[in-house]
C-alpha positions as CSV (number, residue, x, y, z in Angstrom):
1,X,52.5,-30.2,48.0
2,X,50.0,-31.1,45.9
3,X,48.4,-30.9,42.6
4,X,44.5,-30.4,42.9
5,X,43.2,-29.2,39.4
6,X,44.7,-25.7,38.9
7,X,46.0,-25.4,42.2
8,X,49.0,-26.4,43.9
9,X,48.2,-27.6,47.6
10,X,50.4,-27.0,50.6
11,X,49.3,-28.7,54.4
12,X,50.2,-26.1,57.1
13,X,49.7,-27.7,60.8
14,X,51.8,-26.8,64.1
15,X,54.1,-28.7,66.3
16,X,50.9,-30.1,68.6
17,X,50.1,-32.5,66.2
18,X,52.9,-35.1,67.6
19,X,53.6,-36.4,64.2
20,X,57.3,-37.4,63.5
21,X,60.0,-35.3,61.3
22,X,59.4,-38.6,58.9
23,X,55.9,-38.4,58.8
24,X,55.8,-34.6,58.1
25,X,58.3,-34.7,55.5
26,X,56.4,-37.5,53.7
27,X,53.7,-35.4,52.8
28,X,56.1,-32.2,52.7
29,X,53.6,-31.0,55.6
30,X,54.9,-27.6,57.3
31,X,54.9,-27.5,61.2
32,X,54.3,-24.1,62.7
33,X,56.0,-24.2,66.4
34,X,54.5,-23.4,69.4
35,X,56.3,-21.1,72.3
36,X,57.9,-22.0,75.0
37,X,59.1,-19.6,78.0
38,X,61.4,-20.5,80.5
39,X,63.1,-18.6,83.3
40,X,66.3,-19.0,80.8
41,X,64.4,-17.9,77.9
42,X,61.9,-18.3,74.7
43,X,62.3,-21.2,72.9
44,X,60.3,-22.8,69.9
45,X,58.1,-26.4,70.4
46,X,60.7,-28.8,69.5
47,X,63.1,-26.9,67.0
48,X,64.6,-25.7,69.8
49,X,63.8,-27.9,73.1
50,X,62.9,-31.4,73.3
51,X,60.7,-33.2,75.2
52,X,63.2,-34.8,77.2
53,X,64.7,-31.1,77.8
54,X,61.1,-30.0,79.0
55,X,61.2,-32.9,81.7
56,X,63.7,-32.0,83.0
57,X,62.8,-28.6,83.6
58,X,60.0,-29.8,85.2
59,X,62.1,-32.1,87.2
60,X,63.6,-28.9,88.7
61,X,60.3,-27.4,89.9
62,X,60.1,-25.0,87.0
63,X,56.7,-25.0,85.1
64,X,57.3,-23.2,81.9
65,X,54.6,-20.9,79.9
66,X,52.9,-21.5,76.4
67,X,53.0,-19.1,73.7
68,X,50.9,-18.7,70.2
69,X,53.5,-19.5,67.0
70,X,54.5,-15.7,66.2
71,X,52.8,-14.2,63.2
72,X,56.0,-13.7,61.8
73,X,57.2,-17.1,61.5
74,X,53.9,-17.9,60.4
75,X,53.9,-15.1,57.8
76,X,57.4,-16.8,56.4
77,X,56.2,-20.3,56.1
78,X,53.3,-18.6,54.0
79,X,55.9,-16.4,51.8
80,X,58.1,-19.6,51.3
81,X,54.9,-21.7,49.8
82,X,54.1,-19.1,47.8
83,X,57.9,-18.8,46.9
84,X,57.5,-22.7,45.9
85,X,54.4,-22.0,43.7
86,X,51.7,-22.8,46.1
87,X,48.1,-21.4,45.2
88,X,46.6,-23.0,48.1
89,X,47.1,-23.9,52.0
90,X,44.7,-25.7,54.0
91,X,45.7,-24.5,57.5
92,X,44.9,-26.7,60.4
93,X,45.0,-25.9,63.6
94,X,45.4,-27.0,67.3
95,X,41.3,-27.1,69.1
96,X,40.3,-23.3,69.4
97,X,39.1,-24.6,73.0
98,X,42.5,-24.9,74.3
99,X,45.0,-22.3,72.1
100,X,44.4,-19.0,70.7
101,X,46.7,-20.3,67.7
102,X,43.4,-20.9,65.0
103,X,42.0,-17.7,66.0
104,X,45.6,-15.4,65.0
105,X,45.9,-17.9,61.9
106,X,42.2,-17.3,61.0
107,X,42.7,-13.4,61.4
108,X,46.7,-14.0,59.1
109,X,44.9,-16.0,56.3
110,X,42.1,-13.1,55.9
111,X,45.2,-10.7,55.8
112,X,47.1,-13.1,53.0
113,X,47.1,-11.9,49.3
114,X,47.4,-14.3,46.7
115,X,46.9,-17.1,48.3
116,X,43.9,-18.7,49.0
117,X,44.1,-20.2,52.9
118,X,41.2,-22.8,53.9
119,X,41.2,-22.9,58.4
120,X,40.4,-26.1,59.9
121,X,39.5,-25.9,63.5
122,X,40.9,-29.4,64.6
123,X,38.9,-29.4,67.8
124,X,41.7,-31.6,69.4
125,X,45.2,-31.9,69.7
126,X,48.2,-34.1,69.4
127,X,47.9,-37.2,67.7
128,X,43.9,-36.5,67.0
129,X,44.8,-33.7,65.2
130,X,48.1,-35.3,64.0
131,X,45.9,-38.4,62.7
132,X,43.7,-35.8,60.9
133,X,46.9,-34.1,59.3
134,X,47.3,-37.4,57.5
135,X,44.2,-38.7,56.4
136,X,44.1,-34.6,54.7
137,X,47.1,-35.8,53.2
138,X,46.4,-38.7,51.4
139,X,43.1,-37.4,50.3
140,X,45.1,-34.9,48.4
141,X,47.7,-37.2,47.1
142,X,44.7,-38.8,45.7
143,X,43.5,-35.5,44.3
144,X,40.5,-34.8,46.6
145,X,39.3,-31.0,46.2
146,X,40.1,-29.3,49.5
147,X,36.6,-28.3,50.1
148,X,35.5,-32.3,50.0
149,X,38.7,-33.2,52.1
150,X,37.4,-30.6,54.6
151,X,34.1,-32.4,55.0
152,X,35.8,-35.7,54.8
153,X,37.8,-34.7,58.2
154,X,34.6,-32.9,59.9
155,X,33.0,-36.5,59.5
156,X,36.0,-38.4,60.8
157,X,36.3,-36.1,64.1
158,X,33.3,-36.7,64.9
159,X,33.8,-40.1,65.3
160,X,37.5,-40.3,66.7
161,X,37.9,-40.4,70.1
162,X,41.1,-39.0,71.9
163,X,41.8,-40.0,75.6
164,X,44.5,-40.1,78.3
165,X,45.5,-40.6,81.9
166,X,48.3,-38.6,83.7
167,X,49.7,-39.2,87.1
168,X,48.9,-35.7,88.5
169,X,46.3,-33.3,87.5
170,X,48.8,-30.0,88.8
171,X,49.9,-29.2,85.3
172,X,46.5,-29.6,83.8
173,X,45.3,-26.8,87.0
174,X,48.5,-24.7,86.9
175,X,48.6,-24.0,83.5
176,X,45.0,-23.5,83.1
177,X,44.0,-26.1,80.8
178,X,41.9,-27.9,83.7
179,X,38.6,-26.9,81.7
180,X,35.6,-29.3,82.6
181,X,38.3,-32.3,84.8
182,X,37.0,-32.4,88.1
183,X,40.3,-31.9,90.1
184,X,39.5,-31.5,93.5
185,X,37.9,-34.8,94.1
186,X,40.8,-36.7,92.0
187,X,43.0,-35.2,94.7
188,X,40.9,-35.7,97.8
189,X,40.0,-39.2,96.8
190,X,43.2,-40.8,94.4
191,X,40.7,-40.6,91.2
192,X,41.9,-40.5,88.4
193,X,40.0,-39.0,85.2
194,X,40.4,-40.7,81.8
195,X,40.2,-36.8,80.3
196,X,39.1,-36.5,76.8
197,X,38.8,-33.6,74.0
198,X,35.3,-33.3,73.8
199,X,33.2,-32.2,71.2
200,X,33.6,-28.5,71.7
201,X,37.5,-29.4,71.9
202,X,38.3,-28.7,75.3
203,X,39.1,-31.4,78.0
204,X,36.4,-33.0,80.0
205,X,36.3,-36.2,82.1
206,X,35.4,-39.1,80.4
207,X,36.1,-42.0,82.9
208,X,36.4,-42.3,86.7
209,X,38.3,-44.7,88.3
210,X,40.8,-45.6,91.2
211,X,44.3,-44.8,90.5
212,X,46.2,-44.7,87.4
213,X,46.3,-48.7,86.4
214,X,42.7,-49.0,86.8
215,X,41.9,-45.4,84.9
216,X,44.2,-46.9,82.0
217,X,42.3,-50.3,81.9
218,X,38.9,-48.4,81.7
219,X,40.2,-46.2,78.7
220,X,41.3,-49.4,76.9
221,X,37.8,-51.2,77.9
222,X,35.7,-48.1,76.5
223,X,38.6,-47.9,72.9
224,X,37.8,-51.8,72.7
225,X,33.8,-51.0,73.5
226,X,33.3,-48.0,70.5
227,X,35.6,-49.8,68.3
228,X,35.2,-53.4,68.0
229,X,34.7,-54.9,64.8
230,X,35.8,-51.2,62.8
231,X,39.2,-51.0,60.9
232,X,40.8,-48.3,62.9
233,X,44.0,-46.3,62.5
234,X,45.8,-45.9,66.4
235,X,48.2,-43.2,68.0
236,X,49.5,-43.8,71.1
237,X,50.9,-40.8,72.5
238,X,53.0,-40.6,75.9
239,X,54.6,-38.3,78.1
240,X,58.3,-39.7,78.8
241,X,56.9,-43.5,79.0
242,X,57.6,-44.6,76.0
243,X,57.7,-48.6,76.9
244,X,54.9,-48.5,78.1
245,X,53.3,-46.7,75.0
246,X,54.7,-49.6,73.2
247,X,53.0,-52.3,75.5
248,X,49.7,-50.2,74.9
249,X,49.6,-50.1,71.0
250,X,50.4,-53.9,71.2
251,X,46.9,-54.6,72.9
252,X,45.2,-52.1,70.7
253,X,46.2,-54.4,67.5
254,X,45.1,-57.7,70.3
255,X,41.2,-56.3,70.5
256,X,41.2,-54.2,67.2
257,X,41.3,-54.6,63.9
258,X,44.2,-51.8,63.5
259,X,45.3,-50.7,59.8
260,X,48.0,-48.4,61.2
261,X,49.1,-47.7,64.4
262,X,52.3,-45.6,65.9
263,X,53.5,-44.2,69.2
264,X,54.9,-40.5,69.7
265,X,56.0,-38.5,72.5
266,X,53.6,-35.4,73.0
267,X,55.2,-32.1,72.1
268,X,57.2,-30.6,74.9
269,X,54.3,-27.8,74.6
270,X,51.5,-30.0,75.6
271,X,53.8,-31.7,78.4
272,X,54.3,-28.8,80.2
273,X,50.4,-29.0,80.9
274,X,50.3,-33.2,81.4
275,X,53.6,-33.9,82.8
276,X,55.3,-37.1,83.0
277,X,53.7,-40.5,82.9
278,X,51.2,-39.6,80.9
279,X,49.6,-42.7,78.1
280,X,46.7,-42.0,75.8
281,X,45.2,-42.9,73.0
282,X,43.7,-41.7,69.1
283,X,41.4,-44.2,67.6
284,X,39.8,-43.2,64.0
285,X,37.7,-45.0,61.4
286,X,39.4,-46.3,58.3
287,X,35.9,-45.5,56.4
Protein backbone atom coordinates (compact mmCIF):
# COMPACT_ATOMS: atom_id res chain seq x y z
CA UNK A 1 0.00 0.00 0.00
CA UNK A 2 0.74 3.36 -0.01
CA UNK A 3 1.04 6.44 1.85
CA UNK A 4 -0.68 9.48 -0.11
CA UNK A 5 -1.06 12.35 2.55
CA UNK A 6 -3.54 11.10 5.14
CA UNK A 7 -4.48 8.17 3.37
CA UNK A 8 -3.21 4.81 3.08
CA UNK A 9 -3.55 3.52 -0.67
CA UNK A 10 -4.28 -0.01 -1.63
CA UNK A 11 -4.33 -1.06 -5.78
CA UNK A 12 -7.19 -3.64 -6.33
CA UNK A 13 -7.08 -5.18 -10.07
CA UNK A 14 -8.27 -8.78 -11.24
CA UNK A 15 -6.55 -11.75 -12.62
CA UNK A 16 -7.02 -10.33 -16.54
CA UNK A 17 -4.29 -8.08 -16.10
CA UNK A 18 -1.50 -10.96 -16.96
CA UNK A 19 0.86 -9.54 -14.57
CA UNK A 20 3.15 -12.09 -12.70
CA UNK A 21 2.82 -13.25 -8.83
CA UNK A 22 6.27 -11.08 -8.71
CA UNK A 23 5.08 -8.16 -10.25
CA UNK A 24 1.89 -8.03 -8.02
CA UNK A 25 3.54 -8.59 -4.98
CA UNK A 26 6.06 -5.75 -5.63
CA UNK A 27 3.57 -3.18 -5.37
CA UNK A 28 1.50 -5.46 -2.78
CA UNK A 29 -1.33 -5.11 -5.66
CA UNK A 30 -4.46 -7.43 -4.83
CA UNK A 31 -5.77 -9.61 -7.82
CA UNK A 32 -9.51 -10.29 -7.76
CA UNK A 33 -9.98 -13.80 -9.90
CA UNK A 34 -12.07 -14.28 -12.50
CA UNK A 35 -14.51 -17.62 -12.95
CA UNK A 36 -14.05 -20.34 -14.61
CA UNK A 37 -16.81 -23.30 -15.24
CA UNK A 38 -16.05 -26.44 -16.52
CA UNK A 39 -18.11 -29.58 -16.95
CA UNK A 40 -15.99 -30.85 -13.71
CA UNK A 41 -16.61 -27.72 -11.90
CA UNK A 42 -16.05 -23.84 -10.86
CA UNK A 43 -12.74 -22.92 -10.53
CA UNK A 44 -11.02 -19.41 -9.90
CA UNK A 45 -8.66 -17.57 -12.88
CA UNK A 46 -5.41 -18.98 -11.99
CA UNK A 47 -5.58 -19.69 -8.10
CA UNK A 48 -7.04 -22.58 -8.97
CA UNK A 49 -6.34 -23.65 -12.84
CA UNK A 50 -3.52 -22.65 -14.95
CA UNK A 51 -3.23 -21.83 -18.20
CA UNK A 52 -1.59 -24.82 -19.21
CA UNK A 53 -4.64 -26.73 -17.34
CA UNK A 54 -7.14 -24.51 -19.59
CA UNK A 55 -5.36 -25.94 -22.83
CA UNK A 56 -5.77 -28.79 -22.24
CA UNK A 57 -9.30 -28.67 -21.62
CA UNK A 58 -9.58 -27.13 -24.76
CA UNK A 59 -7.51 -29.79 -26.26
CA UNK A 60 -10.37 -32.18 -25.36
CA UNK A 61 -13.09 -30.27 -27.13
CA UNK A 62 -14.47 -28.69 -24.00
CA UNK A 63 -14.89 -24.82 -24.20
CA UNK A 64 -15.30 -23.63 -20.65
CA UNK A 65 -17.60 -20.51 -19.42
CA UNK A 66 -16.45 -17.11 -17.85
CA UNK A 67 -17.76 -15.84 -14.73
CA UNK A 68 -17.70 -12.18 -12.87
CA UNK A 69 -15.23 -12.51 -9.50
CA UNK A 70 -18.07 -13.16 -6.77
CA UNK A 71 -18.98 -10.21 -4.64
CA UNK A 72 -18.02 -12.16 -1.81
CA UNK A 73 -14.50 -12.65 -2.51
CA UNK A 74 -14.45 -9.25 -3.56
CA UNK A 75 -16.11 -8.02 -0.39
CA UNK A 76 -13.11 -9.92 1.59
CA UNK A 77 -10.25 -8.52 -0.18
CA UNK A 78 -12.04 -5.01 0.77
CA UNK A 79 -12.55 -6.17 4.62
CA UNK A 80 -8.77 -7.39 4.69
CA UNK A 81 -7.46 -3.71 3.36
CA UNK A 82 -9.37 -2.16 5.65
CA UNK A 83 -8.19 -4.81 8.30
CA UNK A 84 -4.52 -3.58 7.20
CA UNK A 85 -5.38 0.14 7.66
CA UNK A 86 -6.26 1.05 4.19
CA UNK A 87 -8.38 4.44 3.79
CA UNK A 88 -8.30 4.17 0.20
CA UNK A 89 -8.56 1.60 -2.99
CA UNK A 90 -8.28 2.60 -6.43
CA UNK A 91 -10.15 -0.26 -8.12
CA UNK A 92 -9.29 -1.01 -11.69
CA UNK A 93 -11.04 -3.04 -13.72
CA UNK A 94 -11.05 -5.28 -16.86
CA UNK A 95 -12.80 -2.96 -20.18
CA UNK A 96 -16.57 -2.67 -19.28
CA UNK A 97 -16.92 -3.57 -23.11
CA UNK A 98 -15.98 -7.00 -22.67
CA UNK A 99 -16.93 -8.08 -18.69
CA UNK A 100 -19.57 -7.08 -16.48
CA UNK A 101 -16.83 -7.20 -13.64
CA UNK A 102 -16.48 -2.89 -13.38
CA UNK A 103 -20.11 -2.62 -13.49
CA UNK A 104 -20.70 -5.17 -9.99
CA UNK A 105 -17.40 -3.53 -8.51
CA UNK A 106 -18.77 0.01 -9.31
CA UNK A 107 -22.28 -1.01 -7.74
CA UNK A 108 -19.83 -2.89 -4.36
CA UNK A 109 -17.67 0.29 -3.94
CA UNK A 110 -21.03 2.62 -3.66
CA UNK A 111 -22.17 -0.09 -1.14
CA UNK A 112 -18.57 0.15 0.89
CA UNK A 113 -18.54 2.10 4.26
CA UNK A 114 -15.45 3.55 5.38
CA UNK A 115 -13.57 3.30 2.69
CA UNK A 116 -13.26 5.51 -0.01
CA UNK A 117 -13.06 3.24 -3.55
CA UNK A 118 -11.92 5.31 -6.75
CA UNK A 119 -13.27 2.73 -10.27
CA UNK A 120 -11.11 2.90 -13.22
CA UNK A 121 -12.70 1.59 -16.26
CA UNK A 122 -9.42 0.13 -17.93
CA UNK A 123 -11.09 -0.05 -21.31
CA UNK A 124 -8.73 -3.09 -22.13
CA UNK A 125 -7.42 -6.06 -20.87
CA UNK A 126 -4.46 -8.21 -20.11
CA UNK A 127 -1.27 -6.68 -20.34
CA UNK A 128 -2.90 -3.10 -21.42
CA UNK A 129 -4.59 -3.06 -18.43
CA UNK A 130 -1.70 -4.95 -16.53
CA UNK A 131 0.80 -2.09 -17.97
CA UNK A 132 -1.69 0.47 -16.55
CA UNK A 133 -1.72 -1.42 -13.09
CA UNK A 134 1.95 -0.44 -12.85
CA UNK A 135 2.48 2.79 -14.05
CA UNK A 136 -0.69 3.48 -11.05
CA UNK A 137 1.81 1.99 -8.97
CA UNK A 138 4.71 3.85 -9.19
CA UNK A 139 2.87 7.03 -9.38
CA UNK A 140 1.86 6.24 -5.86
CA UNK A 141 5.05 5.07 -4.68
CA UNK A 142 6.03 8.45 -5.69
CA UNK A 143 3.19 9.97 -3.81
CA UNK A 144 0.88 11.10 -6.66
CA UNK A 145 -2.80 11.88 -5.29
CA UNK A 146 -5.11 9.22 -6.72
CA UNK A 147 -7.22 11.70 -8.44
CA UNK A 148 -3.94 13.06 -10.58
CA UNK A 149 -2.87 9.29 -11.08
CA UNK A 150 -6.32 8.70 -12.48
CA UNK A 151 -5.91 11.39 -15.15
CA UNK A 152 -2.26 10.34 -15.60
CA UNK A 153 -3.68 6.74 -16.79
CA UNK A 154 -6.82 8.25 -18.87
CA UNK A 155 -3.89 10.14 -20.87
CA UNK A 156 -1.74 7.06 -21.28
CA UNK A 157 -4.68 4.71 -22.63
CA UNK A 158 -5.34 6.87 -24.96
CA UNK A 159 -2.23 6.49 -26.49
CA UNK A 160 -1.32 2.64 -25.85
CA UNK A 161 -2.13 0.43 -28.30
CA UNK A 162 -2.98 -3.33 -27.55
CA UNK A 163 -3.08 -5.91 -30.43
CA UNK A 164 -2.96 -9.64 -31.34
CA UNK A 165 -3.36 -12.42 -33.77
CA UNK A 166 -4.85 -15.93 -32.94
CA UNK A 167 -4.92 -18.90 -35.14
CA UNK A 168 -8.73 -19.36 -35.12
CA UNK A 169 -11.37 -16.90 -34.53
CA UNK A 170 -14.03 -19.95 -32.97
CA UNK A 171 -13.24 -18.90 -29.41
CA UNK A 172 -13.48 -15.24 -30.05
CA UNK A 173 -17.39 -16.38 -31.90
CA UNK A 174 -18.27 -19.11 -29.40
CA UNK A 175 -17.82 -17.40 -26.40
CA UNK A 176 -19.23 -14.24 -27.59
CA UNK A 177 -16.49 -11.89 -27.43
CA UNK A 178 -16.39 -11.63 -31.48
CA UNK A 179 -17.71 -7.83 -31.12
CA UNK A 180 -16.82 -5.69 -34.22
CA UNK A 181 -13.89 -8.83 -35.92
CA UNK A 182 -15.26 -9.63 -39.06
CA UNK A 183 -15.34 -13.57 -38.76
CA UNK A 184 -17.02 -14.83 -41.67
CA UNK A 185 -14.68 -13.60 -44.29
CA UNK A 186 -11.44 -14.62 -42.15
CA UNK A 187 -12.98 -18.11 -42.49
CA UNK A 188 -14.11 -18.03 -46.08
CA UNK A 189 -10.89 -16.43 -47.25
CA UNK A 190 -7.75 -17.52 -44.57
CA UNK A 191 -7.72 -13.72 -43.19
CA UNK A 192 -6.52 -13.16 -40.42
CA UNK A 193 -7.52 -9.92 -38.32
CA UNK A 194 -4.77 -8.21 -36.22
CA UNK A 195 -7.86 -7.53 -33.49
CA UNK A 196 -7.41 -4.62 -31.17
CA UNK A 197 -9.26 -3.11 -27.97
CA UNK A 198 -10.52 -0.15 -29.32
CA UNK A 199 -11.36 2.95 -27.84
CA UNK A 200 -14.70 1.98 -26.50
CA UNK A 201 -12.76 -1.19 -25.13
CA UNK A 202 -14.16 -3.85 -27.04
CA UNK A 203 -12.40 -5.75 -29.93
CA UNK A 204 -12.42 -4.56 -33.42
CA UNK A 205 -10.21 -5.34 -36.42
CA UNK A 206 -7.30 -3.44 -36.84
CA UNK A 207 -5.35 -5.12 -39.69
CA UNK A 208 -6.09 -7.50 -42.55
CA UNK A 209 -3.89 -9.72 -43.87
CA UNK A 210 -3.19 -13.35 -45.38
CA UNK A 211 -2.57 -15.87 -42.77
CA UNK A 212 -1.17 -15.78 -39.41
CA UNK A 213 2.76 -14.94 -40.31
CA UNK A 214 1.79 -12.16 -42.52
CA UNK A 215 -1.09 -10.70 -39.88
CA UNK A 216 1.89 -10.86 -37.26
CA UNK A 217 4.34 -8.95 -39.52
CA UNK A 218 1.70 -6.19 -40.15
CA UNK A 219 1.05 -5.78 -36.25
CA UNK A 220 4.79 -5.35 -35.74
CA UNK A 221 5.00 -2.92 -39.02
CA UNK A 222 2.05 -0.65 -37.56
CA UNK A 223 3.86 -1.07 -33.38
CA UNK A 224 7.14 0.09 -35.28
CA UNK A 225 5.01 2.77 -37.47
CA UNK A 226 3.13 4.62 -34.11
CA UNK A 227 6.07 4.16 -32.04
CA UNK A 228 9.30 4.98 -33.57
CA UNK A 229 11.53 7.34 -32.01
CA UNK A 230 9.13 7.22 -28.41
CA UNK A 231 10.59 5.50 -25.24
CA UNK A 232 8.05 2.78 -24.84
CA UNK A 233 7.33 0.20 -22.14
CA UNK A 234 6.31 -3.48 -24.12
CA UNK A 235 4.17 -6.53 -22.99
CA UNK A 236 4.16 -9.33 -25.02
CA UNK A 237 1.43 -11.56 -24.12
CA UNK A 238 0.80 -15.15 -25.58
CA UNK A 239 -1.44 -18.03 -25.52
CA UNK A 240 0.77 -21.27 -24.89
CA UNK A 241 3.76 -19.91 -27.34
CA UNK A 242 5.82 -18.71 -25.16
CA UNK A 243 9.13 -18.92 -27.60
CA UNK A 244 7.80 -17.30 -29.83
CA UNK A 245 6.69 -14.46 -27.44
CA UNK A 246 10.31 -14.30 -26.58
CA UNK A 247 11.45 -13.98 -30.35
CA UNK A 248 8.72 -11.06 -30.56
CA UNK A 249 9.91 -8.81 -27.57
CA UNK A 250 13.49 -9.27 -29.00
CA UNK A 251 12.49 -7.25 -32.29
CA UNK A 252 10.42 -4.83 -30.33
CA UNK A 253 13.77 -3.70 -28.41
CA UNK A 254 15.53 -4.06 -32.42
CA UNK A 255 13.01 -1.09 -33.92
CA UNK A 256 12.09 0.59 -30.42
CA UNK A 257 13.53 2.41 -28.03
CA UNK A 258 12.01 -0.01 -25.16
CA UNK A 259 12.52 1.10 -21.27
CA UNK A 260 10.90 -2.13 -20.08
CA UNK A 261 9.61 -4.90 -21.73
CA UNK A 262 8.23 -8.53 -20.42
CA UNK A 263 6.27 -11.54 -21.83
CA UNK A 264 3.24 -13.26 -19.90
CA UNK A 265 0.93 -15.97 -20.63
CA UNK A 266 -2.70 -14.54 -20.82
CA UNK A 267 -4.95 -15.63 -18.05
CA UNK A 268 -6.55 -19.02 -18.51
CA UNK A 269 -9.79 -16.63 -18.49
CA UNK A 270 -9.05 -14.75 -21.49
CA UNK A 271 -7.74 -18.06 -23.34
CA UNK A 272 -10.70 -19.70 -23.23
CA UNK A 273 -11.97 -16.94 -25.69
CA UNK A 274 -8.36 -16.74 -27.93
CA UNK A 275 -7.11 -20.22 -27.72
CA UNK A 276 -3.83 -21.43 -28.48
CA UNK A 277 -1.19 -19.78 -30.64
CA UNK A 278 -2.13 -16.59 -29.88
CA UNK A 279 0.95 -13.50 -29.85
CA UNK A 280 0.17 -9.84 -29.11
CA UNK A 281 1.36 -6.93 -28.10
CA UNK A 282 1.04 -3.69 -25.33
CA UNK A 283 3.05 -0.70 -26.32
CA UNK A 284 2.77 2.60 -23.94
CA UNK A 285 4.55 5.86 -23.73
CA UNK A 286 7.25 6.44 -21.10
CA UNK A 287 6.06 10.21 -20.97
Amino acid sequence: MFRIGEDLVAIVTDTSCDLSDEQLARYDIRAVPLRIITSTGEYRDRYDITHEELYQILAGGEIPKTSLPQPGELSAVYRQLKEEGCTHILHMCISSGLSGTCNMVSILAQETEDLTVTVFDAKTLSCGLGLLVLEAAECLEKGMPVADVVSRLNHLRANQLGAFVIRTLEYLRKGGRIGLVEGVVGTLLKIKPVIHVNDDGVYATLIKARGFSRALEAMQEEFFRRYQGRKVRVAIVHGNAETEAHHLLNLFRERLEVVTGFVSPVSPALAIHTGPGLLGAIVQYTD
